[in-house]
C-alpha positions in Angstrom: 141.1 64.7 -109.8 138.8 61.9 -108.8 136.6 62.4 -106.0 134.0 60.6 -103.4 131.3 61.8 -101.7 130.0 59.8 -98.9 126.2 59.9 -97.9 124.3 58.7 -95.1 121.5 56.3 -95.5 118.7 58.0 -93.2 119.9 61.2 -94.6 118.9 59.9 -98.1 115.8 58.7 -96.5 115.1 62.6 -95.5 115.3 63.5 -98.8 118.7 63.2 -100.3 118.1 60.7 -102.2 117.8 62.6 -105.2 121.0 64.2 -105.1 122.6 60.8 -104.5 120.9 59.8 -107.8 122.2 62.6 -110.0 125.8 62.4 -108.5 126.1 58.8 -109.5 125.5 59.5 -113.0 128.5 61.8 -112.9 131.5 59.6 -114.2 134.3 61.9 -112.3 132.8 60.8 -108.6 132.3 57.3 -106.8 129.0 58.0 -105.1 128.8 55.9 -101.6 126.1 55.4 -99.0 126.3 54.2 -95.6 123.9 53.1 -93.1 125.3 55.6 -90.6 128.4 58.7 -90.7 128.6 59.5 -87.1 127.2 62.9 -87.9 124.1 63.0 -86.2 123.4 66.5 -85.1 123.8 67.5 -88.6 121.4 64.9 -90.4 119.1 65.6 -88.1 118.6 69.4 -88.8 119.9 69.3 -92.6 121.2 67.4 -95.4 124.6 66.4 -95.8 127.4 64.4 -97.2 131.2 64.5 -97.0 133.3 65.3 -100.5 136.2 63.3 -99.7 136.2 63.3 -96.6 134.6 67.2 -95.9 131.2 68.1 -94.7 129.4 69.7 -97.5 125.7 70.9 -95.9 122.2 72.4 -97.6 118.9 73.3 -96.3 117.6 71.7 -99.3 118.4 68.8 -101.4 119.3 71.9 -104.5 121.0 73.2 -102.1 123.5 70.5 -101.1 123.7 69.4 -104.9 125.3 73.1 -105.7 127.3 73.1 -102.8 128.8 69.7 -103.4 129.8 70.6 -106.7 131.1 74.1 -105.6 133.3 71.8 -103.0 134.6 69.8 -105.8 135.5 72.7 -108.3 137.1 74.7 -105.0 139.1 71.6 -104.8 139.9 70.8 -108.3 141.4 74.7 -108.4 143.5 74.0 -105.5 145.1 70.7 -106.6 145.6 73.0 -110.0 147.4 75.3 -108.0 149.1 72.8 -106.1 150.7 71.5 -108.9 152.3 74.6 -110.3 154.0 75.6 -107.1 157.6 75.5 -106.4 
């Protein structure tokens, strides 16, 4: 399954950045920023992104990296799943 994650520009600028560097090496995602998501009560106290379409959140840039990629594999087992089903 191929998936996007969506980050927010000023949200990078907080200290995302990173963790929109290392996704966009990854060949199975398409990476994105935009100036703005429309979810400002959560940039401002944390750093975010959406995996396709899904708030994934951490209190620290490691943090949002291993939950993004937890998102992704919870997904990829679901479509696996979905697949199988009668």
């Amino acid at each position: 399954m191929y998936h996007i994650v969506e980050f927010c520009s000023s949200n990078m600028l907080k200290g995302s950045q990173n963790v929109y560097d290392t996704l966009q090496k990854d060949p199975e995602l398409d990476v994105v920023d935009y100036g703005c998501l429309s979810n400002c009560g959560i940039c401002s106290k944390m750093f975010f992104a959406y995996v396709n379409g899904k708030t994934v959140s951490g209190k620290t840039p490691e943090q949002l990296l291993e939950r993004i990629y937890k998102q992704i594999e919870k997904e990829d087992e679901k479509s696996k799943l979905d697949r199988y089903q009668f």
